[in-house]
C-alpha positions as CSV (number, residue, x, y, z in Angstrom):
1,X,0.0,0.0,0.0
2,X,1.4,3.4,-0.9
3,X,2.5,6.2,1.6
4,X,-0.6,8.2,0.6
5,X,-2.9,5.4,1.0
6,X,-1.4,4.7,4.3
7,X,-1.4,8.3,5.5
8,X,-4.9,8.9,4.5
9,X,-6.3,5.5,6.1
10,X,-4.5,6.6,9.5
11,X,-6.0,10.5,9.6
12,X,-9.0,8.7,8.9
13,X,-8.4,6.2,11.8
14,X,-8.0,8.9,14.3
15,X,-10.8,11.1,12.9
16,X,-13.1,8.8,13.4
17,X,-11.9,7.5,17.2
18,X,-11.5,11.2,18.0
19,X,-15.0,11.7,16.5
20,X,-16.3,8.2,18.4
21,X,-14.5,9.4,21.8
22,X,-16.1,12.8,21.6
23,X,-19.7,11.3,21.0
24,X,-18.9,9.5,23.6
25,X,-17.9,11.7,26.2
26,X,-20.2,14.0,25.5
27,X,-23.0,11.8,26.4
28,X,-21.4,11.3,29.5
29,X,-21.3,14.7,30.5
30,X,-24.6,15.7,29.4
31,X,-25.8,12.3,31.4
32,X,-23.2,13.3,34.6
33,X,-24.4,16.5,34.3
34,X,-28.2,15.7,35.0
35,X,-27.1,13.2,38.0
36,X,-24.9,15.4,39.5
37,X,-25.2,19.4,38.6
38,X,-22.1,20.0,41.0
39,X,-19.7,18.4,38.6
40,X,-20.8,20.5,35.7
41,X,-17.7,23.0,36.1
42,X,-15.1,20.3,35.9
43,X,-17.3,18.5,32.8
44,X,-16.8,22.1,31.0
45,X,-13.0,21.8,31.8
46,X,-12.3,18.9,31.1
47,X,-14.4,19.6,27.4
48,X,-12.7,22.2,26.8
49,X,-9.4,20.1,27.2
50,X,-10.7,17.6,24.6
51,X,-11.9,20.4,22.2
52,X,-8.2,21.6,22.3
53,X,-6.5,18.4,22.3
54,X,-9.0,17.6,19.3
55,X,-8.5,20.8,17.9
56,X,-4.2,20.6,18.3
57,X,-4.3,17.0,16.8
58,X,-6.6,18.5,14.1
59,X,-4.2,20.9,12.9
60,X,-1.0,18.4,13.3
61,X,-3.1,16.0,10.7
62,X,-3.4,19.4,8.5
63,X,0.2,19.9,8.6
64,X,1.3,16.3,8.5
65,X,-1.3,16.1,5.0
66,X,0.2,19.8,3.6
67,X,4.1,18.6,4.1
68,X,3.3,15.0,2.7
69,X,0.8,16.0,-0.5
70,X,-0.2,19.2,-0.5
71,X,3.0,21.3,-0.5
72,X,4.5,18.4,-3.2
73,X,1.7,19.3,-5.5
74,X,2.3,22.9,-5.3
75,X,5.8,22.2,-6.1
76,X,5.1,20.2,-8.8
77,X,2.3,22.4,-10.2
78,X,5.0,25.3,-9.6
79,X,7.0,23.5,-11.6
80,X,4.9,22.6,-14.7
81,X,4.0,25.9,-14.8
82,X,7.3,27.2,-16.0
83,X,7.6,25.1,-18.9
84,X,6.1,28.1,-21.4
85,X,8.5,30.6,-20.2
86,X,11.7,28.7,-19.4
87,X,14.1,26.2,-20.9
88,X,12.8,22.9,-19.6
89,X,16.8,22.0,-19.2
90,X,16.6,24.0,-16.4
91,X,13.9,22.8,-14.4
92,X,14.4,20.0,-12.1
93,X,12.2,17.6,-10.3
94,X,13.5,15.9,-6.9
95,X,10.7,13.9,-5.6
96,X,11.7,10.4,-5.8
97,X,8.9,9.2,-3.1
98,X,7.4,5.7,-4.0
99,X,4.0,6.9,-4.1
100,X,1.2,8.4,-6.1
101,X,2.8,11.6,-6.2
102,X,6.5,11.0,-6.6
103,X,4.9,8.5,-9.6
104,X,3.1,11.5,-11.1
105,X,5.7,13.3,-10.6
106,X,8.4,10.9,-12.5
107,X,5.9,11.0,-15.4
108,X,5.7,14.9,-16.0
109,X,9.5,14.6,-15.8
110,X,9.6,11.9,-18.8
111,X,7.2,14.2,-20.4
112,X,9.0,17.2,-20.1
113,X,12.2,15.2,-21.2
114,X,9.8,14.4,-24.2
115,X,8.8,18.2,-24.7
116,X,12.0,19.3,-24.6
117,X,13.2,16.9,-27.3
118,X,10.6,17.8,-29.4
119,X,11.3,21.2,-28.5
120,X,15.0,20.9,-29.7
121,X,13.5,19.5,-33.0
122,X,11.1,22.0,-33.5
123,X,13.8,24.4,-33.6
124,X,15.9,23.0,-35.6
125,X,13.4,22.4,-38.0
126,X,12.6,26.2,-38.0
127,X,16.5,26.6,-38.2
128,X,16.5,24.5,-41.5
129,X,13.4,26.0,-42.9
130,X,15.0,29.2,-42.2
131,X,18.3,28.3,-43.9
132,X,16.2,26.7,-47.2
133,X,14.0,29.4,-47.2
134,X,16.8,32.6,-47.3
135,X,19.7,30.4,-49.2
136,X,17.2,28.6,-51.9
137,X,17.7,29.4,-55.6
138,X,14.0,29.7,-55.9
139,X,12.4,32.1,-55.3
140,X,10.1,32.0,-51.8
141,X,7.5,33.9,-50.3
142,X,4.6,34.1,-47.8
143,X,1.6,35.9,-48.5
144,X,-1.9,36.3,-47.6
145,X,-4.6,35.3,-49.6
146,X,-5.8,39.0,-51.0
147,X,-1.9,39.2,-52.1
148,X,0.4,40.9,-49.3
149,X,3.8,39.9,-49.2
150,X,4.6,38.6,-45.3
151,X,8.2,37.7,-46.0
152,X,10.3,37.2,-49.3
153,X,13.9,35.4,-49.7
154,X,16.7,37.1,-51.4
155,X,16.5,34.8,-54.3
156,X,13.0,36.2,-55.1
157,X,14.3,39.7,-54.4
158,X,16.6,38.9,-57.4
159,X,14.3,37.0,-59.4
160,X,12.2,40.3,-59.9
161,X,15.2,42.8,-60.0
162,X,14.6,44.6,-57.1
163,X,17.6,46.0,-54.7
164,X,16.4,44.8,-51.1
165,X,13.7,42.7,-49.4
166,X,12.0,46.0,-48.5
167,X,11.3,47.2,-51.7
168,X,9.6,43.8,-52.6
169,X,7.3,44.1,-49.2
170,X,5.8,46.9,-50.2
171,X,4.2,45.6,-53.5
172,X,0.3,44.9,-54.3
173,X,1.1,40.9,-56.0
174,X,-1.9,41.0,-58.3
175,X,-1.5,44.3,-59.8
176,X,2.6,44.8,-59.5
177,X,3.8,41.4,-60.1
178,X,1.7,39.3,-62.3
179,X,0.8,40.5,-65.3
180,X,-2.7,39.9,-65.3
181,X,-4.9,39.3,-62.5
182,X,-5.8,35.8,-64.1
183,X,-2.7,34.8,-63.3
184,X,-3.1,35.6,-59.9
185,X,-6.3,34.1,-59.1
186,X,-5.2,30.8,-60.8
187,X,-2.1,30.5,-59.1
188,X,-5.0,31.4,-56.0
189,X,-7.0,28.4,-57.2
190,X,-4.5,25.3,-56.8
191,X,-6.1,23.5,-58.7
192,X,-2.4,22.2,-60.3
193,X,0.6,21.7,-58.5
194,X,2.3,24.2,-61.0
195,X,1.8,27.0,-62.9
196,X,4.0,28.9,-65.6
197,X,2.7,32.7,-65.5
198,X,3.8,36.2,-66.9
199,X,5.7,37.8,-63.9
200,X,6.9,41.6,-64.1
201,X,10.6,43.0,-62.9
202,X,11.3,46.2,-61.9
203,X,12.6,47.3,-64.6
204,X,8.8,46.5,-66.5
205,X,10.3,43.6,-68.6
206,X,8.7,40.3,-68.3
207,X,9.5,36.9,-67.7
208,X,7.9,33.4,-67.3
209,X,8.1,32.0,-64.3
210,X,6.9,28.2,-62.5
211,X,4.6,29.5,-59.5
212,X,3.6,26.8,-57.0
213,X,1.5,27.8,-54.2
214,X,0.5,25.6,-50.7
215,X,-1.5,26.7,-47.8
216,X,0.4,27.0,-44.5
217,X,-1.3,27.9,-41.1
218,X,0.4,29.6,-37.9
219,X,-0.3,28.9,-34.2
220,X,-3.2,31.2,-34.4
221,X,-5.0,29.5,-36.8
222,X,-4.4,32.0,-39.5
223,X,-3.9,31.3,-43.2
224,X,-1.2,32.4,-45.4
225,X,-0.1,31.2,-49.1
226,X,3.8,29.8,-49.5
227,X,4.7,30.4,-53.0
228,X,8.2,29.2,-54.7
229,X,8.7,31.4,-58.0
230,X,11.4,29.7,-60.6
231,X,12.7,31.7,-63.2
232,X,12.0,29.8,-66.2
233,X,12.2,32.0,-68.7
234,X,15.4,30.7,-70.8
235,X,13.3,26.9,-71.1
236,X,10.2,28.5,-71.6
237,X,11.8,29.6,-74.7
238,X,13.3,26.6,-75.9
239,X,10.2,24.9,-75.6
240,X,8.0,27.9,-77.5
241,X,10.8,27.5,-80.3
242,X,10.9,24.0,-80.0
243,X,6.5,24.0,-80.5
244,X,7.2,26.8,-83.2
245,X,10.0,25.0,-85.8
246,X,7.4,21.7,-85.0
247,X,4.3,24.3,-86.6
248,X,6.4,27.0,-88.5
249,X,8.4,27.1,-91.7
250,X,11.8,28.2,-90.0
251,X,13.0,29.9,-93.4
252,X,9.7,32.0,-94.3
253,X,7.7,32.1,-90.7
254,X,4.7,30.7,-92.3
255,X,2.9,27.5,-91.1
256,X,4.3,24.2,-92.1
257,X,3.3,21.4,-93.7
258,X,2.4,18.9,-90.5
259,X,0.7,22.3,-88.9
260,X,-1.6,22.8,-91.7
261,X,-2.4,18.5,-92.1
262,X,-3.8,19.1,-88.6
263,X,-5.8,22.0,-89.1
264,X,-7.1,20.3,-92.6
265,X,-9.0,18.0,-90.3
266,X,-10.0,20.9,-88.2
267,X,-11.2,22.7,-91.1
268,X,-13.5,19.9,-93.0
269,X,-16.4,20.9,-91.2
270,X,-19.9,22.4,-93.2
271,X,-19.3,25.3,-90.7
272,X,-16.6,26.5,-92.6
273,X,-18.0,26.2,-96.2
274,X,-16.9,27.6,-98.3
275,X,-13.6,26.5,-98.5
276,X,-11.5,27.7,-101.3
277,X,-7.9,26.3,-101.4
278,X,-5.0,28.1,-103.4
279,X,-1.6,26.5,-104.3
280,X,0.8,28.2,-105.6
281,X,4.7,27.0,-107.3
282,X,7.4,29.1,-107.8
283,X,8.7,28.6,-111.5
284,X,12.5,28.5,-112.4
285,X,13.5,28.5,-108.3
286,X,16.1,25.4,-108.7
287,X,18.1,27.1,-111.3
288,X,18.1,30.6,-108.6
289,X,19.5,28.4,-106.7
290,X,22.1,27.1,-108.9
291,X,23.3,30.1,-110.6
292,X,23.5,32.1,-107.1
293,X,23.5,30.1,-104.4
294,X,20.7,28.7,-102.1
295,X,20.7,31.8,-100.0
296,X,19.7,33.3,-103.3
297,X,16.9,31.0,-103.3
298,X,15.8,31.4,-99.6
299,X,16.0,35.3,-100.0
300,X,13.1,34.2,-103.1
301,X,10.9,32.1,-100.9
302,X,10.8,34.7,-98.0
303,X,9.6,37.5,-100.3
304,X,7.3,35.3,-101.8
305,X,6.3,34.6,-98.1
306,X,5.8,38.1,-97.5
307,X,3.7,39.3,-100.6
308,X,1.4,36.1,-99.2
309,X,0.7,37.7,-96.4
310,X,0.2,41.0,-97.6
311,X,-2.1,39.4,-100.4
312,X,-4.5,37.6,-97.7
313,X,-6.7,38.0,-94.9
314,X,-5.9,37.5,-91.1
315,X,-8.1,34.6,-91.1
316,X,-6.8,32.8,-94.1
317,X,-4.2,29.8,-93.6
318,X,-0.9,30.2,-94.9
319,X,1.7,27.4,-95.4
320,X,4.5,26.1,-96.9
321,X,4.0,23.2,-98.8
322,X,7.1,22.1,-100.3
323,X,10.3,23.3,-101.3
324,X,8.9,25.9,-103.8
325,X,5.1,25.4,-103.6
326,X,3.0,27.3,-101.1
327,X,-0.6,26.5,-100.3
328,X,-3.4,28.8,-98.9
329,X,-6.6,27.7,-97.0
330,X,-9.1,30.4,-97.0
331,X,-12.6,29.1,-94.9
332,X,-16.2,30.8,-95.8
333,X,-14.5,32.3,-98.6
334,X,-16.4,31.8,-102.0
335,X,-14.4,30.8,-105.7
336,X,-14.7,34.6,-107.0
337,X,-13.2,36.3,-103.7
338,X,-10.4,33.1,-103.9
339,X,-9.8,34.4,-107.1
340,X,-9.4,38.0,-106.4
341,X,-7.4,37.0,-103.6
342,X,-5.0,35.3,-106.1
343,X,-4.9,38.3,-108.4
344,X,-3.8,40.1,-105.5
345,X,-0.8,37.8,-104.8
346,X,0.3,37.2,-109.0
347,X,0.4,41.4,-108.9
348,X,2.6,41.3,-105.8
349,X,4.9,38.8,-107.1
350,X,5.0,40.3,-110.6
351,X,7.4,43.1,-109.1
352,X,9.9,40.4,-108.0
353,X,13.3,39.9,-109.7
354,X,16.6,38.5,-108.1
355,X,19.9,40.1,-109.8
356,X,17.9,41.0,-112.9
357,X,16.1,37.5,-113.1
358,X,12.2,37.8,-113.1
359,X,10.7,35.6,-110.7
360,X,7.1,34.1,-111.9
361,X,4.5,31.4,-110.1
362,X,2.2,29.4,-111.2
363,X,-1.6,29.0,-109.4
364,X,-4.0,26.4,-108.9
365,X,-7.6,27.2,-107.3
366,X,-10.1,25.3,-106.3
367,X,-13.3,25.3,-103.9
368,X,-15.1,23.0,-101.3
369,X,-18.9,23.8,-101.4
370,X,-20.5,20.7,-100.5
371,X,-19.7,19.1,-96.5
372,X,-19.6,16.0,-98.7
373,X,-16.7,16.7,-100.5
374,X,-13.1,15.7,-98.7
375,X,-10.9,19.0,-98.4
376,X,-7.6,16.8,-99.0
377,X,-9.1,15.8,-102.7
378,X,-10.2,19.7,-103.2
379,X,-6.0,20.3,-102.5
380,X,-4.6,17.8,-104.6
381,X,-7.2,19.2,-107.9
382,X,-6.2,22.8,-107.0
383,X,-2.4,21.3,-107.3
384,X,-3.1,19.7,-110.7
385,X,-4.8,22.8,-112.0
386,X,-1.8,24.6,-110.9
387,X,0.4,22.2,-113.1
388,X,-2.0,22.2,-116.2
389,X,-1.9,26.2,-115.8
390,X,1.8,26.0,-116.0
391,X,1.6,23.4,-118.8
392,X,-0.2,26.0,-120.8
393,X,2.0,29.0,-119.9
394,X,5.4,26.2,-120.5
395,X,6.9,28.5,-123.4
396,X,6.4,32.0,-121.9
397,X,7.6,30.3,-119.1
398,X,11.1,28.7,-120.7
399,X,11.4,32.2,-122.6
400,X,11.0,34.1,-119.3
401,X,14.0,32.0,-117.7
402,X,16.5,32.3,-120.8
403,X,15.8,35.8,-121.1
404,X,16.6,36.2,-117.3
405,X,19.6,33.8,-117.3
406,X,21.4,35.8,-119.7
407,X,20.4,39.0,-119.0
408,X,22.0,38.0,-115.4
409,X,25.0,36.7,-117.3
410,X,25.6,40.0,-119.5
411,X,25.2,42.0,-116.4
412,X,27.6,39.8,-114.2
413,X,30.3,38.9,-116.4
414,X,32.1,40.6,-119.1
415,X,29.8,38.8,-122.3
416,X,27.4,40.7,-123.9
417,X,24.8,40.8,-126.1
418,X,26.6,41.4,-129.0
419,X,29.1,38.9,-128.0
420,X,26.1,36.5,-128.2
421,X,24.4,37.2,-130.9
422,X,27.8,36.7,-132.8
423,X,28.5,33.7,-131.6
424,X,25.7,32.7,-132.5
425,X,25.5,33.7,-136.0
426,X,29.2,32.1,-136.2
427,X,28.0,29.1,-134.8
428,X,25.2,28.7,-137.6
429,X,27.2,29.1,-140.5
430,X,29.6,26.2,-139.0
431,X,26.5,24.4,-138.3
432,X,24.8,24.7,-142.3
433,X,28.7,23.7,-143.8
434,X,28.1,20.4,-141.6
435,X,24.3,20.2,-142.2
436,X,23.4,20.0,-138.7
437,X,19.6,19.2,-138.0
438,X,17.3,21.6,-137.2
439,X,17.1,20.9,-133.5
440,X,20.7,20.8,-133.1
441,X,21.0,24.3,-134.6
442,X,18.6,25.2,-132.0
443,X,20.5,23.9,-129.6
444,X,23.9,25.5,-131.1
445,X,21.6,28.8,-131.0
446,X,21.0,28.3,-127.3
447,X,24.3,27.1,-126.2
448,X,26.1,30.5,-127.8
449,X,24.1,32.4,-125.1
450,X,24.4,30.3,-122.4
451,X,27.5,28.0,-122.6
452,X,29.2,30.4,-119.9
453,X,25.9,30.5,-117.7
454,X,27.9,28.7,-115.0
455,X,30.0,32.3,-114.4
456,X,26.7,33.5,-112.3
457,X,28.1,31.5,-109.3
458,X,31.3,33.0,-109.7
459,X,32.6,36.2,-107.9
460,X,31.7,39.3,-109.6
461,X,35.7,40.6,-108.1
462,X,37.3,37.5,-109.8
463,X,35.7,37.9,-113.3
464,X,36.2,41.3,-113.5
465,X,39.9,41.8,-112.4
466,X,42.0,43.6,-115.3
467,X,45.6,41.7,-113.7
468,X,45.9,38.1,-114.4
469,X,44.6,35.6,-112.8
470,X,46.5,33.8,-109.7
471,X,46.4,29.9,-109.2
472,X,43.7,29.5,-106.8
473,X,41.3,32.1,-108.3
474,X,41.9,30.4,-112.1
475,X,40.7,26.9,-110.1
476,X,37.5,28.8,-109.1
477,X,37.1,29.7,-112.5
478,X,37.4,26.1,-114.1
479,X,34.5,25.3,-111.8
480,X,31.8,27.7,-113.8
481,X,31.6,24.5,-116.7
482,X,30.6,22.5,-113.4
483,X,27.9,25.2,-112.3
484,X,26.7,25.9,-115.7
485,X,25.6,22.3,-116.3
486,X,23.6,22.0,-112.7
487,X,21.9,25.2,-113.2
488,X,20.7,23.7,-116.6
489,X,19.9,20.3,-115.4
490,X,18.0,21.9,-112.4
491,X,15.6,23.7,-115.5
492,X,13.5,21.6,-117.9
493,X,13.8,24.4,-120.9
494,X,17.7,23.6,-120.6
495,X,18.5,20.2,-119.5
496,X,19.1,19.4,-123.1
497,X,22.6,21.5,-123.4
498,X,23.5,20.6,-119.8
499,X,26.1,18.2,-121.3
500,X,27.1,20.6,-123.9
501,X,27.7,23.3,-121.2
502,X,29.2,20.9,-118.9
503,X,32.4,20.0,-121.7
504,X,32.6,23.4,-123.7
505,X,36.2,24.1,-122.3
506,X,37.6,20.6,-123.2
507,X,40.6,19.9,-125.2
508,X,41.1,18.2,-128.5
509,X,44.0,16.4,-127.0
510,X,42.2,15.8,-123.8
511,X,43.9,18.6,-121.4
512,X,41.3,20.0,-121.0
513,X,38.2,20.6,-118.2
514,X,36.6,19.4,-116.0
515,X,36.6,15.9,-117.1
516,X,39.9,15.8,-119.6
517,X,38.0,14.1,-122.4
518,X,39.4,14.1,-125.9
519,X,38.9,14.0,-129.6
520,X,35.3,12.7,-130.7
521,X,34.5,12.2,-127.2
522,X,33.3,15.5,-126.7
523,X,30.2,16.4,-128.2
524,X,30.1,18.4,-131.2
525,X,28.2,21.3,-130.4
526,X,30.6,21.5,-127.6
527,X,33.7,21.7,-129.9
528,X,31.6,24.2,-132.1
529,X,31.3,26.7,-129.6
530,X,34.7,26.4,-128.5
531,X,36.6,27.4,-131.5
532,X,34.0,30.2,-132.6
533,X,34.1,31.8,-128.5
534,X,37.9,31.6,-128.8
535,X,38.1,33.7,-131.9
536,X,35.7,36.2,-131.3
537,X,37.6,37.0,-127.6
538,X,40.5,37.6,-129.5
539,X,39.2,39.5,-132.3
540,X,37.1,41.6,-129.7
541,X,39.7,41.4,-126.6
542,X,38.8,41.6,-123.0
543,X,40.0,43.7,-119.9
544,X,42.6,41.5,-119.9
545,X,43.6,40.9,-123.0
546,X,44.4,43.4,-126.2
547,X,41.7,42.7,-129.2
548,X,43.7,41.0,-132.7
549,X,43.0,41.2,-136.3
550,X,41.2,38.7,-138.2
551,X,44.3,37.4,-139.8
552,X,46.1,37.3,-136.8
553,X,43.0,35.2,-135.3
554,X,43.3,32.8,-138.0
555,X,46.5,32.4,-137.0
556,X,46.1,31.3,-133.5
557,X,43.2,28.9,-134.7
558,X,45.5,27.0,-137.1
559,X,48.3,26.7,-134.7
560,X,45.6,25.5,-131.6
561,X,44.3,23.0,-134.3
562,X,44.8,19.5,-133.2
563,X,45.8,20.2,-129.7
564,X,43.0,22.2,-128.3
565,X,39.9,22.6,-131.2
566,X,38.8,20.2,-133.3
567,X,41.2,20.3,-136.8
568,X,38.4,19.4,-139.0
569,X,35.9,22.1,-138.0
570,X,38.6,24.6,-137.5
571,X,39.2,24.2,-141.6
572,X,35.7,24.9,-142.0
573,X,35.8,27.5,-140.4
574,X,38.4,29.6,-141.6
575,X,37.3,28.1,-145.0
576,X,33.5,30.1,-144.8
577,X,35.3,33.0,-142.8
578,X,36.1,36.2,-144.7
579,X,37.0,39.5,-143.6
580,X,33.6,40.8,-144.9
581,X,31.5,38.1,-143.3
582,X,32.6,38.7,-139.8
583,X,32.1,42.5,-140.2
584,X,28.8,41.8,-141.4
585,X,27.9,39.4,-138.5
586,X,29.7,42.3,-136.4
């Protein structure tokens, strides 16, 4: 049985004798007192006695109870009471009684061993939160819900450009950081972990940022947002270029291919009809590219590009099709406004030229009016009346691109017209004496003005220097044989003389370029050409070279003969040349 147990069993012991005693005498008395009324003096003595006795025995129970329990209690209640207000590692707790109390008491100790751990870890955590919060990379801060800053890290300070934690305090969130109050409310709303919003610096520029937002609680139950603000601003744009090279054309900015298959299938809907479709090809854009280069050709393509857009709507779909073709899909527009629309765009692109070389296109139109009708089969018959309409237009066409080929030529290099035209006119008469056929006079006719077509990829500085010639520039010009035939295969009105321009500077005796044949195995025309171009350079003379007589000419032919012309044709030659017939031709 415990002390307390014990203690209280024993006051209660004597309480109840003293109690049982005091009935007890008192009876007495009162019964004494009616037998006997002369002892009623010492009665009252003798109760007054007990009453103290009872009274002192009383009071030594009290005290005996306080010093055992009741001052304990105090002590420990004393005790428990400081643990809000000082470090629990202070306190100490010496009852060690066996009983209910020193139990108790032992227990509140374990418990404040417990507090004070938890105590320790508690601030520690704060200590780490406080160390994540001011040394993250991210951007941190605590709010309230209407959008008052509480407290901001430096990192977020940064983030938005300001100079000190002060500054960023003072700001309204909705109206000075995000840059629209949409953002703000959806942040606000939670419904993702993550957002990526508009976000304003000091200095007014924006960036994107990755804005998560929790809900955190203090002591007193109130509410206040945590937000951790990432600047994201450099992957943000990888990924908007990444999303706009997968929909755009990279070289013209239009729409690409893939983008406009997906809206196709967007667009095949009877709430879009009408829906006229216009393609468009860009005639004689290989042999641009060719003669100057393929930024030549891309320089073609975004002007194109740009009268498209000036030509059409807002609304209208504009897109790249394929290399040179262009395709436009204009909804709830009817045939005659699709065909005003591509008046507007053959006028724009009438005023294009590149280095004196007229660009020209080709159009196919066509219209979806019923929902029935599939919009991919309206394309591909607005693409074949495109290629019947350049079918038709095939010869003003071809005459378009020689006329700018050598126009381009006369203006680049040191030929001319005149140079030409004689060759030309040289090259028939050789071409009668042989009886050439028709067609291959033709071809004789068109490889005079163009045998030295490859010169347009040449630098303008290296074929018009006046000195000679060093070693590496002379190897850029052997290439223009080389050039000249992949401009003309890249053309269908001059894929026939590709070969012819391609061995026009060989050798009889096969030392010459680019591929070193000899004799019969170059072509004819080829040797043609050769031996009426050398003569008429050196009757006519260059910047580099002083103009001969005809005799003198003559001269130079007979003594190339066998090595580097042809000796057959170059007796023809001289044998129908007179004096008075090149001054004619001249």
């Amino acid at each position: 049985m415990s002390l307390f147990k014990k203690t209280l069993l024993v006051l209660l012991s004597v309480l109840v004798l003293v109690i049982f005693f005091t009935v007890f005498y008192s009876l007495k008395v009162i019964i004494a007192a009616c037998n006997n009324p002369e002892e009623i003096n010492d009665v009252i003595k003798f109760s007054a006695m007990l009453i103290l006795v009872i009274i002192t025995i009383f009071i030594l129970l009290i005290f005996l109870f306080r010093e055992l329990f009741i001052k304990r209690i105090i002590n420990l209640k004393n005790t428990v009471s400081k643990i809000e207000v000082e470090n629990l590692n202070d306190l100490e707790i010496n009852d060690k009684t066996n009983d209910e109390i020193g139990s108790l008491t032992l227990n509140i100790k374990k418990m404040l061993e417990k507090i004070n751990q938890s105590r320790k870890k508690v601030a520690e955590s704060e200590q780490k939160y406080k160390s994540l919060f001011e040394n993250s990379i991210d951007g941190i801060s605590i709010r309230t819900k209407e959008g008052k800053f509480i407290d901001v890290n430096n990192s977020l300070v940064k983030i938005l450009g300001y100079d000190s934690k002060e500054e960023v305090l003072k700001l309204d969130i909705p109206t000075q950081i995000y840059a629209s109050m949409d953002d703000f409310y959806k942040v606000n709303s939670m419904q993702k972990n993550n957002y990526i919003v508009k976000i304003k610096r000091k200095d007014q520029n924006y960036i994107w940022a990755e804005v998560s937002a929790r809900i955190i609680e203090d002591s007193n139950n109130n509410i206040y947002y945590e937000n951790i603000v990432r600047n994201v601003t450099d992957t943000f744009k990888k990924e908007e270029k990444i999303k706009y090279l997968s929909y755009y054309d990279q070289l013209t900015g239009l729409y690409n291919r893939a983008y406009l298959e997906k809206e196709i299938q967007r667009l095949d809907n009877k709430k879009f009809l009408p829906i006229s479709v216009i393609i468009l090809d860009i005639n004689g854009l290989r042999i641009i590219n060719n003669a100057f280069g393929p930024k030549a050709g891309d320089e073609v393509l975004r002007k194109i590009a740009q009268y498209l857009r000036i030509s059409c709507r807002q609304e209208e779909l504009i897109s790249r099709w394929g290399g040179d073709e262009f395709i436009i899909i204009l909804p709830d527009t009817s045939e005659e406004l699709a065909n005003k629309i591509a008046q507007r765009i053959k006028d724009h692109c009438s005023l294009l030229s590149f280095n004196d070389m007229t660009v020209s296109i080709s159009l196919g139109i066509n219209v979806k009016s019923n929902e029935n009708e599939n919009l991919h089969e309206i394309i591909i018959e607005a693409e074949e009346r495109m290629n019947r309409h350049k079918l038709f237009e095939i010869k003003s066409i071809n005459s378009s691109v020689i006329l700018s080929l050598e126009r381009a030529l006369w203006e680049k290099s040191s030929e001319t017209e005149k140079h030409a035209e004689r060759l030309k006119n040289l090259a028939i008469l050789i071409g009668k004496k042989i009886n050439l056929s028709e067609n291959l006079i033709d071809d004789l006719i068109l490889l005079a003005s163009l045998h030295d077509i490859g010169k347009l990829g040449i630098s303008e500085d290296i074929l018009s220097k006046k000195t000679k010639l060093n070693q590496s520039e002379w190897e850029i010009i052997k290439k223009h044989p080389e050039i000249g035939y992949q401009i003309a295969r890249s053309s269908p009105q001059l894929s026939h003389i590709a070969d012819f321009i391609l061995t026009h500077h060989e050798r009889w005796d096969g030392s010459g370029y680019p591929k070193g044949l000899k004799g019969e195995e170059i072509p004819l025309i080829s040797r043609i050409i050769s031996i009426v171009d050398a003569f008429d350079v050196m009757i006519e003379g260059r910047v580099y070279k002083s103009p001969r007589t005809i005799n003198e000419a003559i001269e130079e032919l007979k003594r190339c003969s066998g090595t580097q012309f042809d000796p057959e044709l170059v007796e023809i030659f001289i044998r129908i040349l007179e004096p008075s017939i090149y001054n004619n031709l001249n």
